[in-house]
DRENSELUM-809275 format. One record per residue (C-alpha): residue in one letter; x, y, z. Coordinates in nm, 3 decimals. Example, Ala and Ser with C-alpha at 12.3 -4.5 7.8 and 13.67 -1.06 7.14 Angstrom:
2
<pt><res>A</res><xx>1.230</xx><yy>-0.450</yy><zz>0.780</zz></pt>
<pt><res>S</res><xx>1.367</xx><yy>-0.106</yy><zz>0.714</zz></pt>
***
This chain:
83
<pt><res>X</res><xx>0.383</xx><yy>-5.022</yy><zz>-1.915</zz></pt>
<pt><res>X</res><xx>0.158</xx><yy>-4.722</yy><zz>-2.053</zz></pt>
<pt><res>X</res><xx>-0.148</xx><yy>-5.012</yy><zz>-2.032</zz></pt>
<pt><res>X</res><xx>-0.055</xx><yy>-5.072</yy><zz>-1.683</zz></pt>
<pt><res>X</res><xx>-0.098</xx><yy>-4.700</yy><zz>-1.641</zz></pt>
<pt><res>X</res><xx>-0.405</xx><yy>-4.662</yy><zz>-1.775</zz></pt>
<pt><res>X</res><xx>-0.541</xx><yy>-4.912</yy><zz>-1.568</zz></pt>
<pt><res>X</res><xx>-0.440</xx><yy>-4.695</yy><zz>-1.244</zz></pt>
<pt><res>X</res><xx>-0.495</xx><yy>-4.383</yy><zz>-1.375</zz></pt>
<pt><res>X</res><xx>-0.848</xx><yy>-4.423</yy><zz>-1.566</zz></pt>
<pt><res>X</res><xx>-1.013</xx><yy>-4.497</yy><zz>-1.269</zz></pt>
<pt><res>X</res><xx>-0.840</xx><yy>-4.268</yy><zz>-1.030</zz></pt>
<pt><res>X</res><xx>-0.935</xx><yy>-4.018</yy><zz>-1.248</zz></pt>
<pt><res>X</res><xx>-1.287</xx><yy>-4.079</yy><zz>-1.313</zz></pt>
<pt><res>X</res><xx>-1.367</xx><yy>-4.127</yy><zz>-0.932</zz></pt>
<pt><res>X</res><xx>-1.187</xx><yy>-3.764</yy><zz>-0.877</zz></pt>
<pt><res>X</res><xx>-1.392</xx><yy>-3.583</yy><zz>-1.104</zz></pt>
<pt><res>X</res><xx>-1.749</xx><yy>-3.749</yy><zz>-1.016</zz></pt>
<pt><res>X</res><xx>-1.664</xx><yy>-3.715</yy><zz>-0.653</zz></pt>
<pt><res>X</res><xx>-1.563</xx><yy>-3.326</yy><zz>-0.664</zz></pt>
<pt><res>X</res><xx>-1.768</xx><yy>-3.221</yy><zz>-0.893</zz></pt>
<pt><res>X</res><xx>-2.055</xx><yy>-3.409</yy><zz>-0.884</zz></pt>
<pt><res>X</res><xx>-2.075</xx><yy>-3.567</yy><zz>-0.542</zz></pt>
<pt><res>X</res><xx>-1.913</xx><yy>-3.236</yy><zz>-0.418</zz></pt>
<pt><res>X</res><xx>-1.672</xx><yy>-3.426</yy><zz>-0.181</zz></pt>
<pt><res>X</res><xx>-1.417</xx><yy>-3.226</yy><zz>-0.044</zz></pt>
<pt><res>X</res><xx>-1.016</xx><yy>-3.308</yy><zz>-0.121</zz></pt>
<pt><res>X</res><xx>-0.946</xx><yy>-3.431</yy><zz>0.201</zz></pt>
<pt><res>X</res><xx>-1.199</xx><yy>-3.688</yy><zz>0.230</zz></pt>
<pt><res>X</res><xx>-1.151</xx><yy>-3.761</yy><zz>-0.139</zz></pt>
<pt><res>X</res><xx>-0.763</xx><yy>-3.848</yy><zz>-0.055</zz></pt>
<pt><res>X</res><xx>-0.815</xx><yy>-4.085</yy><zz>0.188</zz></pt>
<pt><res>X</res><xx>-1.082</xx><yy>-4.244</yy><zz>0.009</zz></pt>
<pt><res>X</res><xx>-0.889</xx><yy>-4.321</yy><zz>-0.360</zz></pt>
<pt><res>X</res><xx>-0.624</xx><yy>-4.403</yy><zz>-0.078</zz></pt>
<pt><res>X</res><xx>-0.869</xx><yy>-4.695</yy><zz>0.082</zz></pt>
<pt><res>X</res><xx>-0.964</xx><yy>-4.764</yy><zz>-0.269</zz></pt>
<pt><res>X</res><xx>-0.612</xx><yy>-4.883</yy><zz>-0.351</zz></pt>
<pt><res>X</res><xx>-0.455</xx><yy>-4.940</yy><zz>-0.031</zz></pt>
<pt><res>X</res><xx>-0.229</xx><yy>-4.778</yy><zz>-0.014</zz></pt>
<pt><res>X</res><xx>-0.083</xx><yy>-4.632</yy><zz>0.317</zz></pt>
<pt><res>X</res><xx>0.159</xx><yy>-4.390</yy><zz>0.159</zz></pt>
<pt><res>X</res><xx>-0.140</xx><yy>-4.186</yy><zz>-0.015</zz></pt>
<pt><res>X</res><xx>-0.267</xx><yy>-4.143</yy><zz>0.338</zz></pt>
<pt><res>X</res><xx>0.063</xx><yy>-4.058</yy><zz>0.485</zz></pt>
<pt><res>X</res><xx>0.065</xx><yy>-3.770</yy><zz>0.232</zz></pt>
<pt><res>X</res><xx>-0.294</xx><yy>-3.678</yy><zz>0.304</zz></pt>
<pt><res>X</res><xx>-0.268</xx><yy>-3.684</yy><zz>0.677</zz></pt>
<pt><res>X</res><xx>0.060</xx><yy>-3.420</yy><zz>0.608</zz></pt>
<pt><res>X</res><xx>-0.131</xx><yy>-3.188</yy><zz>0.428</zz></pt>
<pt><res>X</res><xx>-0.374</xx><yy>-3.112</yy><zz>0.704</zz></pt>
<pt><res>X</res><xx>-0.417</xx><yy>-3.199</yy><zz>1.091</zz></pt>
<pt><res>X</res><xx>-0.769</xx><yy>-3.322</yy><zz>1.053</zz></pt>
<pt><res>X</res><xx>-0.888</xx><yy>-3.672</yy><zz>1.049</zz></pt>
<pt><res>X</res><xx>-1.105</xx><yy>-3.657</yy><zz>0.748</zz></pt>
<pt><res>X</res><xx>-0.840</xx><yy>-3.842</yy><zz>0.501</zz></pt>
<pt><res>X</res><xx>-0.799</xx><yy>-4.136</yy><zz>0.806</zz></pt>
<pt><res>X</res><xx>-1.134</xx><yy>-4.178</yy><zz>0.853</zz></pt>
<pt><res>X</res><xx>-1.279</xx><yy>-4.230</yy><zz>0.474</zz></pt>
<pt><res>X</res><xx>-0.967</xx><yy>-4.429</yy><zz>0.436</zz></pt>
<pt><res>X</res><xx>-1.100</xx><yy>-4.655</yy><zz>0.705</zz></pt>
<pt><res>X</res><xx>-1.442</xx><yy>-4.668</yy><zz>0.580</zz></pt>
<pt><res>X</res><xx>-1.320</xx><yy>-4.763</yy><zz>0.235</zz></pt>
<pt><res>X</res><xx>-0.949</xx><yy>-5.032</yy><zz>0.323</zz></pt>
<pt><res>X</res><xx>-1.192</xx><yy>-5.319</yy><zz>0.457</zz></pt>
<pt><res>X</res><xx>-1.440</xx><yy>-5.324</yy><zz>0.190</zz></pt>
<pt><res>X</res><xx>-1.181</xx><yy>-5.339</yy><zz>-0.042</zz></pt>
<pt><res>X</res><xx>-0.942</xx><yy>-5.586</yy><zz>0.096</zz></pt>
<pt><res>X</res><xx>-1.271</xx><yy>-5.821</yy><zz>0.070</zz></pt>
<pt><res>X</res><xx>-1.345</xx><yy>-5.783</yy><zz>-0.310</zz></pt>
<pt><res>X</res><xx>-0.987</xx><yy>-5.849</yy><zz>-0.340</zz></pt>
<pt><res>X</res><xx>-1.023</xx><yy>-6.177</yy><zz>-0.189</zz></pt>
<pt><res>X</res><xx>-1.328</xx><yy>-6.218</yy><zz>-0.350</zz></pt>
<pt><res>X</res><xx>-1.275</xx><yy>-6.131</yy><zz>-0.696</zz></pt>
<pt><res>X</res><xx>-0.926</xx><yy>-6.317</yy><zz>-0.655</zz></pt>
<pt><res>X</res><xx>-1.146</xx><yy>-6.643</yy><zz>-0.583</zz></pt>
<pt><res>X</res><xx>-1.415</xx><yy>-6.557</yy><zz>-0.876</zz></pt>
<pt><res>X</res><xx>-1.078</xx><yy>-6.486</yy><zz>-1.139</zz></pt>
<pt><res>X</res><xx>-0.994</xx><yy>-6.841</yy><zz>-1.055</zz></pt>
<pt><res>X</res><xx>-1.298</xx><yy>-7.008</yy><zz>-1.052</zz></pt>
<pt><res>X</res><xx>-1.419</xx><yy>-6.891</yy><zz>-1.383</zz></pt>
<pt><res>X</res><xx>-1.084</xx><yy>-6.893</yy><zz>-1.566</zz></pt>
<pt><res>X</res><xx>-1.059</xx><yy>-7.312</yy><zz>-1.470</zz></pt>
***
């Protein structure tokens, strides 16, 4: 269980910090984008609570589909090299 965390949380992480501090992306936008990254509607529900802008809905958008492809994608690959 505490590997299964890390493998959530190290990334999570790591794309929080470079995106605040070094991409200087704002918390909003940075919601609904780890949100996309791991979609995951809930995060976006609690994003879109905080504030009444769109920013979290809309860099969730831009993020989901991109995402649901290299899951399909990498799903495939898994398979195909693991036979």
């Amino acid at each position: 269980m505490a590997l299964a965390s890390l493998i959530t949380l190290v990334p999570l992480v790591t794309v929080g910090i470079i995106g605040r501090l070094f991409v200087k992306t704002n918390y909003l936008t940075l919601c609904g984008l780890l949100a996309g990254s791991m979609t995951d509607p809930p995060a976006l529900a609690f994003a879109g609570s905080v504030t009444n802008s769109d920013e979290p809905t809309v860099s969730y958008a831009a993020v989901y589909p991109l995402t649901m492809i290299l899951r399909v994608l990498l799903a495939q690959l898994v398979v195909l090299l693991f036979l």
